[in-house]
C-alpha positions in Angstrom: 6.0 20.4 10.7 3.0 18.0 10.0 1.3 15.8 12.6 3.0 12.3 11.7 -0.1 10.5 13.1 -2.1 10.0 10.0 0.8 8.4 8.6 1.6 6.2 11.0 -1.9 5.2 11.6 -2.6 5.0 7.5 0.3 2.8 7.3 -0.5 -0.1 9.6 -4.2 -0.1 8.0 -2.2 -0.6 4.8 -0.5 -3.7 6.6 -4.5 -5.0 8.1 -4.3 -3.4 11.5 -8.0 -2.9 12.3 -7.8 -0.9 15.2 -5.8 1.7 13.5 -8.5 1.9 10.8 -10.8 2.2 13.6 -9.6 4.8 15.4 -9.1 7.1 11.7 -13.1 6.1 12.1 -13.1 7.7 15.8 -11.2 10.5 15.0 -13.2 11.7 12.2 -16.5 10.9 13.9 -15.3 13.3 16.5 -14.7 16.1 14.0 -11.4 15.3 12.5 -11.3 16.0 9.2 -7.8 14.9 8.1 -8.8 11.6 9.7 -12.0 11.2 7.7 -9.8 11.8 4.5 -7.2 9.2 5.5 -10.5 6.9 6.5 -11.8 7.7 2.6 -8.3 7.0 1.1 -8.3 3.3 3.3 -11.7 2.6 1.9 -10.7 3.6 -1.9 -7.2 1.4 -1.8 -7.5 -1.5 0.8 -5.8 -4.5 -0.9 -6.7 -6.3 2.6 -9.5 -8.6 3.5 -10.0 -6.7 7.0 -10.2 -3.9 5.5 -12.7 -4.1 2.6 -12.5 -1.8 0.1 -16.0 0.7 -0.7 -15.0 3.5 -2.9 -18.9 4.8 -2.9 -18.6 5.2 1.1 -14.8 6.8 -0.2 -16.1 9.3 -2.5 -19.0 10.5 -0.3 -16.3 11.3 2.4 -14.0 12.6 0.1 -17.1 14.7 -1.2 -17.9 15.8 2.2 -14.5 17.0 3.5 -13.7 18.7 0.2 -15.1 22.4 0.9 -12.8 22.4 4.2 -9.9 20.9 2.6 -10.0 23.8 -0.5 -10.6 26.6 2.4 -7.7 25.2 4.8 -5.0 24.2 2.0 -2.5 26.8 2.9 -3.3 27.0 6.8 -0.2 24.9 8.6 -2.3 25.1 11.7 -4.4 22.2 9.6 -1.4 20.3 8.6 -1.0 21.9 5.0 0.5 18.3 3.6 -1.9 16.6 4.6 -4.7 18.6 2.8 -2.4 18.3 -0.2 -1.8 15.0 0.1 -5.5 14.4 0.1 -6.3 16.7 -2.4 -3.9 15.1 -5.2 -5.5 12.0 -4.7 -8.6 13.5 -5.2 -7.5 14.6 -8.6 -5.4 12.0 -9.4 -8.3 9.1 -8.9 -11.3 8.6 -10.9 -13.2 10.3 -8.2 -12.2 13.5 -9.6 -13.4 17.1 -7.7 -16.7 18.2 -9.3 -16.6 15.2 -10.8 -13.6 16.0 -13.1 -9.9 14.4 -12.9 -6.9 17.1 -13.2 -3.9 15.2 -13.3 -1.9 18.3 -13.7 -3.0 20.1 -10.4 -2.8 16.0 -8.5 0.8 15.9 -9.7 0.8 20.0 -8.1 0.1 19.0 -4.9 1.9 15.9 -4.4 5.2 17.9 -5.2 4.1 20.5 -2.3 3.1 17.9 0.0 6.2 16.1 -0.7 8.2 19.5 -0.5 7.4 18.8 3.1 8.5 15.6 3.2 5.1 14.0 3.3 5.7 9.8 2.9 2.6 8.9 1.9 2.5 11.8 -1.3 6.5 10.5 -2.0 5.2 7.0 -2.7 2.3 8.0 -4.6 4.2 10.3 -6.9 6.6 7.3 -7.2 3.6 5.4 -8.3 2.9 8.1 -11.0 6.4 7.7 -12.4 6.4 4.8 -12.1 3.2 3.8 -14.4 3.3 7.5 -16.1 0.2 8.7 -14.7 0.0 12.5 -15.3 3.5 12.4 -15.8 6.1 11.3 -18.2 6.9 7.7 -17.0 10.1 7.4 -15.3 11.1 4.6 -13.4 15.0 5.4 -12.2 12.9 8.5 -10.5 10.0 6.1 -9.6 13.0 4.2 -7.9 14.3 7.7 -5.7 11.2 8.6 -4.8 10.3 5.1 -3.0 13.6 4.6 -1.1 13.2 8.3 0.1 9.9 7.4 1.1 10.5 4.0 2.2 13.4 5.7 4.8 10.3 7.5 6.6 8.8 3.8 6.9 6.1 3.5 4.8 5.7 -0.2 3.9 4.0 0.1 0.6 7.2 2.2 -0.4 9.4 -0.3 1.5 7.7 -3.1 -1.0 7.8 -1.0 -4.0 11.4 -0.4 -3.8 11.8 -4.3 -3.3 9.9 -5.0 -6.3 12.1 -2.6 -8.4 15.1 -4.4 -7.0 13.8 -8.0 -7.9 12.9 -7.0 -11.1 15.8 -4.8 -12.2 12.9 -1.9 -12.7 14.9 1.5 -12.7 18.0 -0.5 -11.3 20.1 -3.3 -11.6 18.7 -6.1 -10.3 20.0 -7.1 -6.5 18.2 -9.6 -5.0 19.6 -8.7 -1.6 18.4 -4.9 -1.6 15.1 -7.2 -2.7 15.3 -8.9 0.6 16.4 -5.8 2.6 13.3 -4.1 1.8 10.9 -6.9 1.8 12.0 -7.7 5.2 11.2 -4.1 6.2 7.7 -3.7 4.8 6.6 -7.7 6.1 8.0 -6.7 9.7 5.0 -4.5 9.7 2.6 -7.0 8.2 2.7 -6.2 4.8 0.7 -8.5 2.7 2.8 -8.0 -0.4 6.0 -8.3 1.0 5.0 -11.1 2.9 4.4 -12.7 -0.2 7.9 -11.7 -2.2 9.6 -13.4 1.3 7.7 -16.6 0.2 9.2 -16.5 -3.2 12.5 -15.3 -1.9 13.0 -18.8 0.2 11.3 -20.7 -1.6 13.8 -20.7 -4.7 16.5 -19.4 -2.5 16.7 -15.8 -4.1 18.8 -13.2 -2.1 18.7 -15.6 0.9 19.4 -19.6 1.5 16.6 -21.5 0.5 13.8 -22.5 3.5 10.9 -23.9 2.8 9.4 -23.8 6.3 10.1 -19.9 6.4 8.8 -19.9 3.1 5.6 -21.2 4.3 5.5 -19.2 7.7 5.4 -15.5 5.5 2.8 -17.6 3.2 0.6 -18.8 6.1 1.1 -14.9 7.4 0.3 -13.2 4.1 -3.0 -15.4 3.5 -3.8 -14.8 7.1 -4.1 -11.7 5.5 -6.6 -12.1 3.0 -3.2 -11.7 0.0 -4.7 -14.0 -3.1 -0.9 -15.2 -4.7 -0.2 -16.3 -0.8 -3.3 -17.9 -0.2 -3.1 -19.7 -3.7 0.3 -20.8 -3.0 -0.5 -22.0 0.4 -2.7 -24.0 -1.3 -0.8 -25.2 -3.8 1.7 -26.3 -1.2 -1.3 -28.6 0.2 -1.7 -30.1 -2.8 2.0 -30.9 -3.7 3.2 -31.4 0.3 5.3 -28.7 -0.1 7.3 -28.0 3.6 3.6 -29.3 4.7 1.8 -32.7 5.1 0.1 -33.5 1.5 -3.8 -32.6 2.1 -5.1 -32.5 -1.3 -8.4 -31.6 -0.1 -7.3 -28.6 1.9 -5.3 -27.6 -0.5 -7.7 -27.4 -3.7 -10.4 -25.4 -1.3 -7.7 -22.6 -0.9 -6.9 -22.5 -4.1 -10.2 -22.0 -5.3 -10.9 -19.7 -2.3 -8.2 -17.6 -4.1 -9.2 -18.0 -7.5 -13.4 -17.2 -6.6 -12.2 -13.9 -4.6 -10.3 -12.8 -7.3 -12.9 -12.1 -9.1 -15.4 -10.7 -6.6 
């Protein structure tokens, strides 16, 4: 059985807990090296402002904990789905292994980590299906692969599977499974799904309609440093939307969010 803590601690970086992300930094500056790869993988995907992302500081430690990974990936005294968890991303990602992507050996070691039932490797090979990266696109399996992923916790599952829901992607559409699993990924401070619960009440999809709810996930999900939330916060300014009508305020988020979307 694999050490659960990378996961846990990978997961609320995902949802903008800093001091998770900072003790991945402690533990790898004190030798760990699975913790330096989940510190790489933080740095290469952050969607979060507290979290910036800096794939050149990602693919120097990627780089640098590659030789141990290789020499420990069948050793479960290293937590063998971790390294090939890490390792899939690795060859998955543009960063490549020697400089050089291999989809086929990525999609290899996702299927062993998630043989173990690794969350984080479920979602991503999700992901794969899902957009048909190194694999034939398939979005019903997409769908399987998030829920099972999504029942270990992992919130960017969790919204996935809410997403596929909403849209009807791989499914029928049911906007209260939408709900269900929105609620789950935004009760760990998941920008995302903070943001799909803003939608949700304001037009009243899957739930009753509540505009000051709808504003409380937005004012959580800009907190955040989420664009669409920050935008639509503003945008709620400017049309006194659930809030008193500050025009001013309102323009200077939304072109907050429009100026960092294309930093």
């Amino acid at each position: 059985m694999f050490s659960p803590i990378y996961i846990d601690l990978y997961g609320k970086c995902r949802c903008g807990k800093v001091e998770a992300f900072q003790q991945l930094v402690q533990m790898g500056d004190e030798g760990d090296e699975l913790a330096r790869g989940y510190h790489a993988m933080m740095l290469l995907r952050s969607t979060i402002s507290t979290i910036p992302k800096n794939k050149p500081q990602a693919t120097n430690l990627f780089n640098d904990i590659l030789p141990w990974l290789f020499q420990n990936r069948h050793d479960d005294v290293f937590n063998s789905a971790h390294i090939w968890y890490i390792l899939a991303v690795c060859l998955l990602e543009d960063i490549g292994i020697d400089g050089i992507q291999d989809k086929v050996r990525g999609i290899y070691y996702h299927e062993l980590a998630v043989s173990k039932g690794h969350a984080l490797a479920l979602c991503d090979l999700a992901i794969c299906y899902d957009v048909g990266d190194g694999v034939k696109q398939n979005i019903p399996r997409a769908l399987s692969y998030y829920l099972l992923s999504a029942e270990k916790g992992f919130p960017v599952a969790q919204n996935n599977a809410s997403l596929c829901y909403e849209y009807g992607e791989g499914c029928a559409v049911d906007w209260g499974k939408a709900v269900q699993y929105a609620n789950l990924a935004a009760a760990q401070g998941y920008s995302g799904a903070l943001y799909s619960l803003t939608v949700h009440h304001m037009y009243g999809t899957g739930v009753v309609a509540n505009p000051e709810k709808a504003i409380e996930y937005c004012r959580q999900g800009a907190a955040q440093g989420d664009l669409d939330s920050l935008y639509v916060l503003g945008d709620s300014y400017v049309r006194g939307y659930a809030v008193y009508e500050d025009a001013r305020k309102g323009f200077e988020l939304v072109l907050s969010a429009a100026e960092r979307q294309h930093e």
